[in-house]
Gaussian input, Z-matrix of N, CA and C with variables (Angstrom, degrees):
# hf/3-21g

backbone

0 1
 N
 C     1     B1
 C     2     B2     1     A1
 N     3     B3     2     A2     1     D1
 C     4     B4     3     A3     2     D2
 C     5     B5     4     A4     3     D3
 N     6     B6     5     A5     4     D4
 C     7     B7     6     A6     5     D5
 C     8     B8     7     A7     6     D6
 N     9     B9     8     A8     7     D7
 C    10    B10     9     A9     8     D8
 C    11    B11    10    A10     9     D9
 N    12    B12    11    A11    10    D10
 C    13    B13    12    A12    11    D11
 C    14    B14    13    A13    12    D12
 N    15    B15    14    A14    13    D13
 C    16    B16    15    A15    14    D14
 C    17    B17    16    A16    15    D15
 N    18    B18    17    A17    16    D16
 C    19    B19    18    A18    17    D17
 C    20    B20    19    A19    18    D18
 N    21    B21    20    A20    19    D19
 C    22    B22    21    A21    20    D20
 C    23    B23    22    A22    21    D21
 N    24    B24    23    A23    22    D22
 C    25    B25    24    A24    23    D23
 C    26    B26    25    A25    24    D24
 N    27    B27    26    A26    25    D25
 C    28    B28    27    A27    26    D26
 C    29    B29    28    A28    27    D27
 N    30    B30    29    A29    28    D28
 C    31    B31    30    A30    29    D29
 C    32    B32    31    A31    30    D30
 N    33    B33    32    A32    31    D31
 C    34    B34    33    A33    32    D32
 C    35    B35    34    A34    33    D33
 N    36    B36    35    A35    34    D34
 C    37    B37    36    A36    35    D35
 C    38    B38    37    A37    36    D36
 N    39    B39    38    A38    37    D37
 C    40    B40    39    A39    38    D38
 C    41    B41    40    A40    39    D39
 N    42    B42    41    A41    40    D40
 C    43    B43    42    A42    41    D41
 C    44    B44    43    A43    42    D42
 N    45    B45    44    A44    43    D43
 C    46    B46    45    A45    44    D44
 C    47    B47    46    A46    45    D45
 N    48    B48    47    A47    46    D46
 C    49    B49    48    A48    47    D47
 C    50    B50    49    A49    48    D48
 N    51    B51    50    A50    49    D49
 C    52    B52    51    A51    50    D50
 C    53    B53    52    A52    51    D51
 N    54    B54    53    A53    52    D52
 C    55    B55    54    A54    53    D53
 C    56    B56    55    A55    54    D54
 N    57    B57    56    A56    55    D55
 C    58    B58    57    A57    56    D56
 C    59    B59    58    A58    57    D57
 N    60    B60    59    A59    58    D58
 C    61    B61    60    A60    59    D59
 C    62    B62    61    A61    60    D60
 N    63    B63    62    A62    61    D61
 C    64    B64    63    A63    62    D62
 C    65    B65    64    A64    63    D63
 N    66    B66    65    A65    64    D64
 C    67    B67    66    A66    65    D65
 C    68    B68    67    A67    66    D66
 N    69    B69    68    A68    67    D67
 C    70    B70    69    A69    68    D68
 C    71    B71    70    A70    69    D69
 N    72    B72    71    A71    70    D70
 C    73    B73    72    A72    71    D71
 C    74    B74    73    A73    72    D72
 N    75    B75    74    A74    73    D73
 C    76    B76    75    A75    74    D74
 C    77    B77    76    A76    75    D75
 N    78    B78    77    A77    76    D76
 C    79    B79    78    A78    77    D77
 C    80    B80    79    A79    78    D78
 N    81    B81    80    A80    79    D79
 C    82    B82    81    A81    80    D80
 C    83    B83    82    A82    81    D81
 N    84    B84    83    A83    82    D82
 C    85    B85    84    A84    83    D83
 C    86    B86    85    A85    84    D84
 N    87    B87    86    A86    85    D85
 C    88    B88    87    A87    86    D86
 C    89    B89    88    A88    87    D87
 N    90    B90    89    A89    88    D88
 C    91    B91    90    A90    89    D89
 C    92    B92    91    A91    90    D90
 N    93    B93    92    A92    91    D91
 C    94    B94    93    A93    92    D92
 C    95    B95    94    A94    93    D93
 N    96    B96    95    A95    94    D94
 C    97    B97    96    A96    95    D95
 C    98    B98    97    A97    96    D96
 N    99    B99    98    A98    97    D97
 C   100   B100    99    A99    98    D98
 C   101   B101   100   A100    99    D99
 N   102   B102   101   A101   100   D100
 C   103   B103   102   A102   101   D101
 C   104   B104   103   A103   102   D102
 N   105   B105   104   A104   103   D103
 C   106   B106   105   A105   104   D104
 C   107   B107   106   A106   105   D105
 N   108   B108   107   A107   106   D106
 C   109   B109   108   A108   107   D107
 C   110   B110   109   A109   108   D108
 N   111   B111   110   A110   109   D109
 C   112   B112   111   A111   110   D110
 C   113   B113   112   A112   111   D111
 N   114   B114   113   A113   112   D112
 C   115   B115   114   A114   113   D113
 C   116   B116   115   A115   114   D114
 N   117   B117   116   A116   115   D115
 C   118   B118   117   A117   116   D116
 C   119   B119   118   A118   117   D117
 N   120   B120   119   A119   118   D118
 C   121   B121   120   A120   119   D119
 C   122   B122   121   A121   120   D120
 N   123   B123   122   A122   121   D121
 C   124   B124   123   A123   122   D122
 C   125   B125   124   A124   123   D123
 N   126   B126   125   A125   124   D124
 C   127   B127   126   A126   125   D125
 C   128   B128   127   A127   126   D126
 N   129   B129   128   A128   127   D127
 C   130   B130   129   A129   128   D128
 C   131   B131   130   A130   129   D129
 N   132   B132   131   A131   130   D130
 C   133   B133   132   A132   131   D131
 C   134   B134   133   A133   132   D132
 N   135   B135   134   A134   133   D133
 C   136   B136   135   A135   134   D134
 C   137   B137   136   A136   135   D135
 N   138   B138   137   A137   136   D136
 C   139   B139   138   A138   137   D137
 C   140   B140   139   A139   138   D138
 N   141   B141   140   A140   139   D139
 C   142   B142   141   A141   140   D140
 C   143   B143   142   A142   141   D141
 N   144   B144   143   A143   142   D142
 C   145   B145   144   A144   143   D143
 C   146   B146   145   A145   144   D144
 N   147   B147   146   A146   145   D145
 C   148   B148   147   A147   146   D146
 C   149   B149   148   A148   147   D147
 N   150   B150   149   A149   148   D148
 C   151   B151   150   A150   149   D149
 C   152   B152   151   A151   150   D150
 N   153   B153   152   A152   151   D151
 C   154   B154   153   A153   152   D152
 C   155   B155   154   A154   153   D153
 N   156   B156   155   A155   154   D154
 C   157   B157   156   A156   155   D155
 C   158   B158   157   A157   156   D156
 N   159   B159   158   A158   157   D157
 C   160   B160   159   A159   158   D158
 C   161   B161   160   A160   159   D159
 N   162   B162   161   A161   160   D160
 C   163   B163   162   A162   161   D161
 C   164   B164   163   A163   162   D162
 N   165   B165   164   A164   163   D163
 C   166   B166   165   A165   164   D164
 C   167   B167   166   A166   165   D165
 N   168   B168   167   A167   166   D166
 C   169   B169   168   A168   167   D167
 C   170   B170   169   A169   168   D168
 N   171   B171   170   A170   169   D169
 C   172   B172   171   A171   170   D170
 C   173   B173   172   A172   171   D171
 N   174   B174   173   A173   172   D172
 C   175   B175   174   A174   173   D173
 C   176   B176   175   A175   174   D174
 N   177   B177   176   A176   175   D175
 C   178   B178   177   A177   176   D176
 C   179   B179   178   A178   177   D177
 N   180   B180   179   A179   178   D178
 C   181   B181   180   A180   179   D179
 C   182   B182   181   A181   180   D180
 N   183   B183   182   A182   181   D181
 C   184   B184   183   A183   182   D182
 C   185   B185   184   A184   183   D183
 N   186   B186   185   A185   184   D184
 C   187   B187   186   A186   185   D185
 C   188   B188   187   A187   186   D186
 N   189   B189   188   A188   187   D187
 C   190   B190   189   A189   188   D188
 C   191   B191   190   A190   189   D189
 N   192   B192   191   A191   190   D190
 C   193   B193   192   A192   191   D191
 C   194   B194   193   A193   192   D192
 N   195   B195   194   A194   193   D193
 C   196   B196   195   A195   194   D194
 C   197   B197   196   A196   195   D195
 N   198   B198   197   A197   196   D196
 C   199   B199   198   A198   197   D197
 C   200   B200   199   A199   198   D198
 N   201   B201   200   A200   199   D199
 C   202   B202   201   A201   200   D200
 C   203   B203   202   A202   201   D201
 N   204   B204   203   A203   202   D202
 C   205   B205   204   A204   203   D203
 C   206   B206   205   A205   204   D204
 N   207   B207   206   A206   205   D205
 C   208   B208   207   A207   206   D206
 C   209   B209   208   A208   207   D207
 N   210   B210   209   A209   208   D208
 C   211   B211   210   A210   209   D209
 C   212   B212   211   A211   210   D210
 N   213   B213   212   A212   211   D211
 C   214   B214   213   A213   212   D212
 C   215   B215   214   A214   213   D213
 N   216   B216   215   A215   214   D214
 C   217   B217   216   A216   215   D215
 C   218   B218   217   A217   216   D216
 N   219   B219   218   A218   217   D217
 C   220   B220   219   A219   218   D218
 C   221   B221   220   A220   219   D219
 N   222   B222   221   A221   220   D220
 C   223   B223   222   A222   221   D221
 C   224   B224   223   A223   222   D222
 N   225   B225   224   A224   223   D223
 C   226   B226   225   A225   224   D224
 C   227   B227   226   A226   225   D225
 N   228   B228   227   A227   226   D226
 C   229   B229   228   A228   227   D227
 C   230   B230   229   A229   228   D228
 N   231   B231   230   A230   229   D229
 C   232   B232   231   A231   230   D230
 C   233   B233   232   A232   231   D231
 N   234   B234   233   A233   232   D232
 C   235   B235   234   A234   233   D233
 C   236   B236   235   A235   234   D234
 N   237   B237   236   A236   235   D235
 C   238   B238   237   A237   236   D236
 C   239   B239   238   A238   237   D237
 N   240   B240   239   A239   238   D238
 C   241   B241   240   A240   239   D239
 C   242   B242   241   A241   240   D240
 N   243   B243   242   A242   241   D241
 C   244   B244   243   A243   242   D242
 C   245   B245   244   A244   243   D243
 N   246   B246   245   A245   244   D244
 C   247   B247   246   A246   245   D245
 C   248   B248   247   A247   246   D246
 N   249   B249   248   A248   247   D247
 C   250   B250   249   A249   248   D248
 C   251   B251   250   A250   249   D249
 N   252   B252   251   A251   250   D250
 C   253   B253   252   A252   251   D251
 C   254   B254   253   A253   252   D252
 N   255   B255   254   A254   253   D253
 C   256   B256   255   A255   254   D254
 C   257   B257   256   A256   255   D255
 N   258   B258   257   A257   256   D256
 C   259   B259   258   A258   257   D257
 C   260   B260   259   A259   258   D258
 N   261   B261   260   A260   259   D259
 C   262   B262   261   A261   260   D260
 C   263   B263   262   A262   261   D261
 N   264   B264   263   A263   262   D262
 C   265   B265   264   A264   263   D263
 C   266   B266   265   A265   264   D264
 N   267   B267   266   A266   265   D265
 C   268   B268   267   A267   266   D266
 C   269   B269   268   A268   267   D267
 N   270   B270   269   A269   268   D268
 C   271   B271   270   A270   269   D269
 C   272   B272   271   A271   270   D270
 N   273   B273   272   A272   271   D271
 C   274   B274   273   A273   272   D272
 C   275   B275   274   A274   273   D273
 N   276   B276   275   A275   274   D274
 C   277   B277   276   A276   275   D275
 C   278   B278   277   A277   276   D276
 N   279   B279   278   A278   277   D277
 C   280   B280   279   A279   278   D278
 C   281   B281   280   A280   279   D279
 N   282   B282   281   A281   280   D280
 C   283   B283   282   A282   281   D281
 C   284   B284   283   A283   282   D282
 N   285   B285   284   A284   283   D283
 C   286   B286   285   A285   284   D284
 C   287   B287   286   A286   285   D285
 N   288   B288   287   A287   286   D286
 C   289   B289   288   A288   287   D287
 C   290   B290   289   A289   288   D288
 N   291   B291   290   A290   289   D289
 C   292   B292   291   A291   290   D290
 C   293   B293   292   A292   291   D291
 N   294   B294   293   A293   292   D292
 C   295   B295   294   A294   293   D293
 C   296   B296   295   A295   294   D294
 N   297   B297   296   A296   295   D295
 C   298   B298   297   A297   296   D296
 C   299   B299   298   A298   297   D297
 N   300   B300   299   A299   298   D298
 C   301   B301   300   A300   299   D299
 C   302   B302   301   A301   300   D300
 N   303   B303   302   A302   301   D301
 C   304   B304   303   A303   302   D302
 C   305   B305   304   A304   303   D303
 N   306   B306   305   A305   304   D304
 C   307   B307   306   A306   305   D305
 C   308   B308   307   A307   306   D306
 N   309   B309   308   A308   307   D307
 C   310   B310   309   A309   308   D308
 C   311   B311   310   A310   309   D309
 N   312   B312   311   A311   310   D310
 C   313   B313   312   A312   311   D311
 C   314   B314   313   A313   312   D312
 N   315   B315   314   A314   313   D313
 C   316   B316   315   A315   314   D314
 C   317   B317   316   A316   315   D315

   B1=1.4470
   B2=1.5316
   B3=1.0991
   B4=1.5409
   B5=1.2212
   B6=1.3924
   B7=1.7686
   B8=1.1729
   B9=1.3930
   B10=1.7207
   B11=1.4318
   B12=1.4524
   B13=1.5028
   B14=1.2365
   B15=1.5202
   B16=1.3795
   B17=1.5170
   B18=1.2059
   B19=1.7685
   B20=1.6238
   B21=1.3039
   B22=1.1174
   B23=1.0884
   B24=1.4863
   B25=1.8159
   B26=1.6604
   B27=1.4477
   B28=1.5036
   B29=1.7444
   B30=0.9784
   B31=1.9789
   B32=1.3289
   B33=1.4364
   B34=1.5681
   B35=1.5900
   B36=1.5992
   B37=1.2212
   B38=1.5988
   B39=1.4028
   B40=1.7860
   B41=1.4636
   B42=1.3213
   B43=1.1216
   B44=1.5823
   B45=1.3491
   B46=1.4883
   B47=1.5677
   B48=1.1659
   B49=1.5542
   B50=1.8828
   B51=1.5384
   B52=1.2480
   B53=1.5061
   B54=1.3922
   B55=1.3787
   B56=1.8013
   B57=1.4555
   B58=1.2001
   B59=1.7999
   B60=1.3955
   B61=2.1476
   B62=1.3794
   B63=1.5055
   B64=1.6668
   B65=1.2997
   B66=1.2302
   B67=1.5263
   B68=1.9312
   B69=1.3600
   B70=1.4129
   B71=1.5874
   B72=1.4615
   B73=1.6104
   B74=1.7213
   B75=1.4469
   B76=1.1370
   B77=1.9584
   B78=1.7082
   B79=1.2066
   B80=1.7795
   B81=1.6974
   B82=1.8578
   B83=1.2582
   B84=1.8026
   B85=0.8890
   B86=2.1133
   B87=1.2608
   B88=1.3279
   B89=1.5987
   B90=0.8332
   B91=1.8706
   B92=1.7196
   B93=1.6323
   B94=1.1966
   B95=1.5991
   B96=2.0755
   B97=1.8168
   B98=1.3483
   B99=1.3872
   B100=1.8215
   B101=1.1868
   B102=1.3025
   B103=1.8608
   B104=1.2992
   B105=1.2272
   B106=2.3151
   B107=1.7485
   B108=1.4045
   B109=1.6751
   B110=1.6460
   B111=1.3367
   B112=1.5002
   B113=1.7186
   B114=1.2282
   B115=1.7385
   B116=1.1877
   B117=1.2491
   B118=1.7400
   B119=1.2596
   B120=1.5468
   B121=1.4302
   B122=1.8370
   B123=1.7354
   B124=1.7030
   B125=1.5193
   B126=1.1159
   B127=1.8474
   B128=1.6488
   B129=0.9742
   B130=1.7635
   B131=1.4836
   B132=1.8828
   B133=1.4777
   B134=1.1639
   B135=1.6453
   B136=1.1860
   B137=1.9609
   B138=0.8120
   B139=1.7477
   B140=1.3774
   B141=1.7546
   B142=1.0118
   B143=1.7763
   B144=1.6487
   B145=1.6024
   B146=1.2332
   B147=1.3331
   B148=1.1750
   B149=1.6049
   B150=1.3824
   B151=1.0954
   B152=1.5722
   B153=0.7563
   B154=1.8139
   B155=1.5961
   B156=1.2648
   B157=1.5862
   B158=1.8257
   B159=1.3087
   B160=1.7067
   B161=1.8769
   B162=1.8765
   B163=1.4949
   B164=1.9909
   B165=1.1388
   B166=1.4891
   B167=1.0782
   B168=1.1142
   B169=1.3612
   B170=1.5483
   B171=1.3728
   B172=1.2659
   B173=1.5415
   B174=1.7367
   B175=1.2621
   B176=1.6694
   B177=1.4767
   B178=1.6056
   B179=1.9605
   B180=1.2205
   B181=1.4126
   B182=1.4138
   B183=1.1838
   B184=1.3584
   B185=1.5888
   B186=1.1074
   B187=1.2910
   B188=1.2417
   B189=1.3736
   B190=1.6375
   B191=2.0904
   B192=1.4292
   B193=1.5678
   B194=1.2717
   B195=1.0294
   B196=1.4390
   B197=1.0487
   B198=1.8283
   B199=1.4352
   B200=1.8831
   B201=0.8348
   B202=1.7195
   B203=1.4084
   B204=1.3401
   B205=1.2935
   B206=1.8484
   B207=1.4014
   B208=1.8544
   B209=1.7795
   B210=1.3301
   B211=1.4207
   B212=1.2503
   B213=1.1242
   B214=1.7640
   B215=1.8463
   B216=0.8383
   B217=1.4507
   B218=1.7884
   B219=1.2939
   B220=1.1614
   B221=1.6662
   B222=1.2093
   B223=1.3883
   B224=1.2135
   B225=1.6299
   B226=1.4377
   B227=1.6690
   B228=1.1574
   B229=2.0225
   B230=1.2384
   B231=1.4785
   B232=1.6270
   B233=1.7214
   B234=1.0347
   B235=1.5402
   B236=1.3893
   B237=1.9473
   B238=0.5897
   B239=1.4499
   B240=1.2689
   B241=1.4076
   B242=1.3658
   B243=1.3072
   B244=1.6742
   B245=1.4501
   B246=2.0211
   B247=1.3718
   B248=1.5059
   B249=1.3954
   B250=1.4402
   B251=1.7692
   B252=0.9565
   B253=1.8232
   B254=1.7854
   B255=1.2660
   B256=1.8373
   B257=1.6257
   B258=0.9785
   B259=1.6617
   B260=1.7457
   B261=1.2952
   B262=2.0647
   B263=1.3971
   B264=1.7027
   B265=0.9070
   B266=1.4748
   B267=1.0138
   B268=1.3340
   B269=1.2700
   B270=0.9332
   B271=2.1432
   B272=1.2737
   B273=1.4780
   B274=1.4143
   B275=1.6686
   B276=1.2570
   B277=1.1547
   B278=2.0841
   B279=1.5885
   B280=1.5629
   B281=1.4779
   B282=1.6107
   B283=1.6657
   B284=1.7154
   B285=1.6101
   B286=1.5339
   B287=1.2577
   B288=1.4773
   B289=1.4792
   B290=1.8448
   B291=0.9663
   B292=1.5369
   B293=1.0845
   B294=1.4731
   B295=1.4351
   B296=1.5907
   B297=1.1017
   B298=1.8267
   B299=1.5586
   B300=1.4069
   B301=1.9137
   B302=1.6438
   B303=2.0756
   B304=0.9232
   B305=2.0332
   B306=1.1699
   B307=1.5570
   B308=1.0442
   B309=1.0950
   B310=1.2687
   B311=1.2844
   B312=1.7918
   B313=1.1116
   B314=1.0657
   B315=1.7053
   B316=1.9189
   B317=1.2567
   A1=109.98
   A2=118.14
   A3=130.60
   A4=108.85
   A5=120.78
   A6=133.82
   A7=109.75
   A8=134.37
   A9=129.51
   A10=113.67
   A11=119.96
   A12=118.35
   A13=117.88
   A14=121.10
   A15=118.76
   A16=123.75
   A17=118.71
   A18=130.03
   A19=115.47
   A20=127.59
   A21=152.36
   A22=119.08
   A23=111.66
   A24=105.90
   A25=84.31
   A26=96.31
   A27=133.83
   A28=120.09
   A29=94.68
   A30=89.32
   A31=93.87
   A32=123.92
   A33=131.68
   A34=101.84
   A35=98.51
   A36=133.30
   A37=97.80
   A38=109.69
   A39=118.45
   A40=97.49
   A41=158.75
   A42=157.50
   A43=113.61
   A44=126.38
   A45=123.94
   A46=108.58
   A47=123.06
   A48=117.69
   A49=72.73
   A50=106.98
   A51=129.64
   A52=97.57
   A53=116.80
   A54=131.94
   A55=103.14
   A56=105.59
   A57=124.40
   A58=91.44
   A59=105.96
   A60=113.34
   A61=90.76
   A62=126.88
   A63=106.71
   A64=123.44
   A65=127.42
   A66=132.54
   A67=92.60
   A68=125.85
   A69=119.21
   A70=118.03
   A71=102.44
   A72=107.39
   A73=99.80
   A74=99.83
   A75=117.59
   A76=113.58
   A77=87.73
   A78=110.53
   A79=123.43
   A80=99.86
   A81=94.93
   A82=92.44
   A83=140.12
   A84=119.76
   A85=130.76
   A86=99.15
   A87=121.70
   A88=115.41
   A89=98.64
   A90=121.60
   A91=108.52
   A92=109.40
   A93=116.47
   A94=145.85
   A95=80.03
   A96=112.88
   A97=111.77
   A98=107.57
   A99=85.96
   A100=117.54
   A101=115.21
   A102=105.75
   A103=99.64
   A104=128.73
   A105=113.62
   A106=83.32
   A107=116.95
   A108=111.92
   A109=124.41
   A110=87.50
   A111=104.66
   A112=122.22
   A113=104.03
   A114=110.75
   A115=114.91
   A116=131.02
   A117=132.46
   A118=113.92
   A119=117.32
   A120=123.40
   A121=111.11
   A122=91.06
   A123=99.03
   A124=92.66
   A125=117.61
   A126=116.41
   A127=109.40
   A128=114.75
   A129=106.03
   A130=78.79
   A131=131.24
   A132=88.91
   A133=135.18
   A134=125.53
   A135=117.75
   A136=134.12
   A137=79.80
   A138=52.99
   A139=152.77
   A140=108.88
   A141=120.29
   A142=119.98
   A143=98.62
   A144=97.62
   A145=143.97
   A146=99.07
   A147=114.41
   A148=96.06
   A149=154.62
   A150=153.64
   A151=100.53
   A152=137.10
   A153=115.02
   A154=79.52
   A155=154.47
   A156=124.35
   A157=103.78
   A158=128.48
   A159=119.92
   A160=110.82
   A161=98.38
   A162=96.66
   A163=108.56
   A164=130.07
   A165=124.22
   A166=105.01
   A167=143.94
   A168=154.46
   A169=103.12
   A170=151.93
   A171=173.70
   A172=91.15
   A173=114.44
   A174=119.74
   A175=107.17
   A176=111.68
   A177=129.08
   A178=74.08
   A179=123.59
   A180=141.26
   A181=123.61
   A182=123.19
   A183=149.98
   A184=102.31
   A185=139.07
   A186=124.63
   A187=121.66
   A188=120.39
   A189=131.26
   A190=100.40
   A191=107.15
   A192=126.43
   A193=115.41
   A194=120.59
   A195=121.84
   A196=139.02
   A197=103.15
   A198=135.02
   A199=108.59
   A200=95.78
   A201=89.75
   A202=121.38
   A203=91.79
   A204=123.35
   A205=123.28
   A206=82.36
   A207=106.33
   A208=104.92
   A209=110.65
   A210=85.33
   A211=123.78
   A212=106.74
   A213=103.61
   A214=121.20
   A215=101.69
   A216=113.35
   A217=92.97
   A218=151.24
   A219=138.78
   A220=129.14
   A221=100.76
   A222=110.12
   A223=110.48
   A224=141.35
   A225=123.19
   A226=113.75
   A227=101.66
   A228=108.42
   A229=97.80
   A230=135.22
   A231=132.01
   A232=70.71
   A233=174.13
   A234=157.42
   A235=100.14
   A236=134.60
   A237=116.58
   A238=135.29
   A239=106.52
   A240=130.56
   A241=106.86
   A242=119.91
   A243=132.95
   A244=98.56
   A245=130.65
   A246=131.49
   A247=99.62
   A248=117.01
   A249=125.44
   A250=111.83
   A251=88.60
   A252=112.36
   A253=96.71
   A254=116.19
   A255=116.76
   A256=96.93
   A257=142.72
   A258=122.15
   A259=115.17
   A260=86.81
   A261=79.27
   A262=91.04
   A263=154.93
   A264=112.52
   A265=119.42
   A266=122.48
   A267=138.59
   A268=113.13
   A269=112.45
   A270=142.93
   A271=86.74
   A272=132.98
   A273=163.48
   A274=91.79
   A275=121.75
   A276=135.61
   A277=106.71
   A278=97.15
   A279=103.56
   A280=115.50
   A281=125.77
   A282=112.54
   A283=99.86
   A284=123.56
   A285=112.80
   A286=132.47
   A287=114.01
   A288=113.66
   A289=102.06
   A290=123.57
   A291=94.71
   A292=138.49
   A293=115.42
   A294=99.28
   A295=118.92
   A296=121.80
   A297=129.75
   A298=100.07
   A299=117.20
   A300=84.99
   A301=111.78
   A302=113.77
   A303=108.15
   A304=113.01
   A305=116.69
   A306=93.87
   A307=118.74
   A308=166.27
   A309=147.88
   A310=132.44
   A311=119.34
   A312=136.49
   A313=109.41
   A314=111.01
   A315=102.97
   A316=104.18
   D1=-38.87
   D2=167.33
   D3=-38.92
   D4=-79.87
   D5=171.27
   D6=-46.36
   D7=-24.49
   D8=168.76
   D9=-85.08
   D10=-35.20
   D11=162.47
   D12=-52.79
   D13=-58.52
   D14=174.10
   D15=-55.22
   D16=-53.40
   D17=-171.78
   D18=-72.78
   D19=-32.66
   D20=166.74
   D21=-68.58
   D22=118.42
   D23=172.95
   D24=-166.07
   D25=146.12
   D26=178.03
   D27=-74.49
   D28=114.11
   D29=-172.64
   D30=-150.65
   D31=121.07
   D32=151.29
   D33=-114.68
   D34=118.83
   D35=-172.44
   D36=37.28
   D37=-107.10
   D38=-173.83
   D39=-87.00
   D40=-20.44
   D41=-179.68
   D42=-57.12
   D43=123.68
   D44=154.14
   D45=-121.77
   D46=172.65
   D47=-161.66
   D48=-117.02
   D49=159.98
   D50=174.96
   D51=-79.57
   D52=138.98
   D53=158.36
   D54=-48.60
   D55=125.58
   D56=131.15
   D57=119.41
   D58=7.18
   D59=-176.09
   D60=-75.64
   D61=-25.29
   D62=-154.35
   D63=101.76
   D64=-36.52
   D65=-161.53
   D66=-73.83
   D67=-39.54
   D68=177.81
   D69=-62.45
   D70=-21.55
   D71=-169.39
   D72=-80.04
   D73=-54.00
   D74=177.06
   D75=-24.33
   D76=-81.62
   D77=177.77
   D78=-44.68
   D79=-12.39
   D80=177.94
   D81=-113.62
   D82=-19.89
   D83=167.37
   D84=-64.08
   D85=-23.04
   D86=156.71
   D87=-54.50
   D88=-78.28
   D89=172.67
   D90=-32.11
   D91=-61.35
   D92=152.02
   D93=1.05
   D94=-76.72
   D95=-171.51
   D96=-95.24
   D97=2.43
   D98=-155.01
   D99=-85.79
   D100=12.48
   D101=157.32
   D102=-92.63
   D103=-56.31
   D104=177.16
   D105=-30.32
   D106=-76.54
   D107=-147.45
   D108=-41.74
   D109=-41.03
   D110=170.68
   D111=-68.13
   D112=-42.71
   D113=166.83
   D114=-74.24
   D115=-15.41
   D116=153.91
   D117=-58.62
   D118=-52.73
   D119=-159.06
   D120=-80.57
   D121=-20.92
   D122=174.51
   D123=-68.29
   D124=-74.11
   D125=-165.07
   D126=-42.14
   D127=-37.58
   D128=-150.03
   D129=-87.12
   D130=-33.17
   D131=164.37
   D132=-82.39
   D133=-21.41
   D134=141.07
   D135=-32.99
   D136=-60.77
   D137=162.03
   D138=-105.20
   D139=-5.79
   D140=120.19
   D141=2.91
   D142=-81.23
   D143=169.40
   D144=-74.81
   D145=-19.94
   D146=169.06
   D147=-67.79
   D148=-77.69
   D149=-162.67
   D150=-44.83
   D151=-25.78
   D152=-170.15
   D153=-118.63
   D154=-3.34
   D155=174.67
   D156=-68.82
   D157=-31.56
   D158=172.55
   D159=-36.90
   D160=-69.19
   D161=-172.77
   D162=-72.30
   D163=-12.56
   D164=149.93
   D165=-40.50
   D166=-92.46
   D167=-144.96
   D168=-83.23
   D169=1.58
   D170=-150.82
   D171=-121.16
   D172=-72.49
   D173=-168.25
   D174=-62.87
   D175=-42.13
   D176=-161.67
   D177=-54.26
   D178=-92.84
   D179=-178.66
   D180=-13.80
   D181=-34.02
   D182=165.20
   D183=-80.76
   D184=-59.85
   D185=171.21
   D186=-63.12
   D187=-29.29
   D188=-173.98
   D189=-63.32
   D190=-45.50
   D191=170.50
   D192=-56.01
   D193=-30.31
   D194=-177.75
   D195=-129.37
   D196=13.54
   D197=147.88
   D198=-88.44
   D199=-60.56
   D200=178.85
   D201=-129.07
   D202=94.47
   D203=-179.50
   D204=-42.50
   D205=-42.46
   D206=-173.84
   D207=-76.49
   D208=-0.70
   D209=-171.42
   D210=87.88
   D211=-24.17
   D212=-162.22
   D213=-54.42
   D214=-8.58
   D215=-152.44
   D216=-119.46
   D217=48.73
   D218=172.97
   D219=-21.97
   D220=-55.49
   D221=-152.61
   D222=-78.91
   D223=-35.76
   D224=171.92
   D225=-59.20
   D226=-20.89
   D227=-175.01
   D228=-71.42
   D229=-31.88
   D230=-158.73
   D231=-106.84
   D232=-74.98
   D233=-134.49
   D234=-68.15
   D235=-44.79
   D236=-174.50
   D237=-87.86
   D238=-4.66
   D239=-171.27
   D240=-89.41
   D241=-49.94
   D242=165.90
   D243=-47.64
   D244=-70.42
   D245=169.43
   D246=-21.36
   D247=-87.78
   D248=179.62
   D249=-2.75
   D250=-73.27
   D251=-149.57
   D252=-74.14
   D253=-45.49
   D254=173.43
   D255=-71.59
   D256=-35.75
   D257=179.54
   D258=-84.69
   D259=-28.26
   D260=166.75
   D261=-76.52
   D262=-55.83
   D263=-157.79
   D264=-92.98
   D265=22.40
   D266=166.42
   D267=-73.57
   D268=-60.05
   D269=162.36
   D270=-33.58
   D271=-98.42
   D272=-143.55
   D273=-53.51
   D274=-80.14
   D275=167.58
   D276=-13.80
   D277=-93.32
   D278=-178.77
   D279=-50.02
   D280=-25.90
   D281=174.47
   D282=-67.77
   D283=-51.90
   D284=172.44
   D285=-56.22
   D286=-29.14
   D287=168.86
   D288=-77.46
   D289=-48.93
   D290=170.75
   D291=-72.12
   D292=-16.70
   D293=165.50
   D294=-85.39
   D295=-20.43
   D296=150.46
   D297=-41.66
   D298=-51.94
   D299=-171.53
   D300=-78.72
   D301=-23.11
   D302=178.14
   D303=-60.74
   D304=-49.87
   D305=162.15
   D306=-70.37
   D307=41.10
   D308=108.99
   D309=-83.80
   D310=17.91
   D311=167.62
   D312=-100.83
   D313=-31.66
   D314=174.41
   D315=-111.48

């Protein structure tokens, strides 16, 4: 944090912010994080998608049933059911692995 206080400083074009507003602290605490910030913002949209691909493939499955009744058609029902079953345990999986590392952080 030392080496980012010193090396770091805030300038848009002719603009500097007055010592002591925050916007300099700000700006190296940013400067700082921004790979954590960025590896946050990858996951939460990752799972984000990951959280609604179950009812996708739930809904896909439910329509596949009540479009063709007869069966005739196998193979999107086994795509969606397989979809189904790898994103719940994908889901299932990453809530236990994080809360496994969360106890083992406290």
């Amino acid at each position: 944090m030392r080496k980012t206080m010193q090396s770091v400083r805030l300038r848009m074009s002719s603009w500097s912010p007055r010592p002591g507003r925050g916007w300099q602290l700000s700006w190296q605490l940013i400067r700082l994080n921004y790979v954590i910030f960025t590896v946050l913002l990858l996951l939460a949209a990752i799972s984000a998608v990951l959280f609604y691909t179950p009812a996708y493939f739930l809904q896909c499955f439910v329509s596949y049933l009540e479009i063709d009744p007869e069966r005739k058609s196998k193979g999107w029902g086994w795509v969606y059911v397989v979809g189904l079953f790898v994103t719940n345990a994908v889901v299932v999986l990453g809530k236990f692995l994080a809360c496994m590392a969360f106890v083992q952080i406290f």
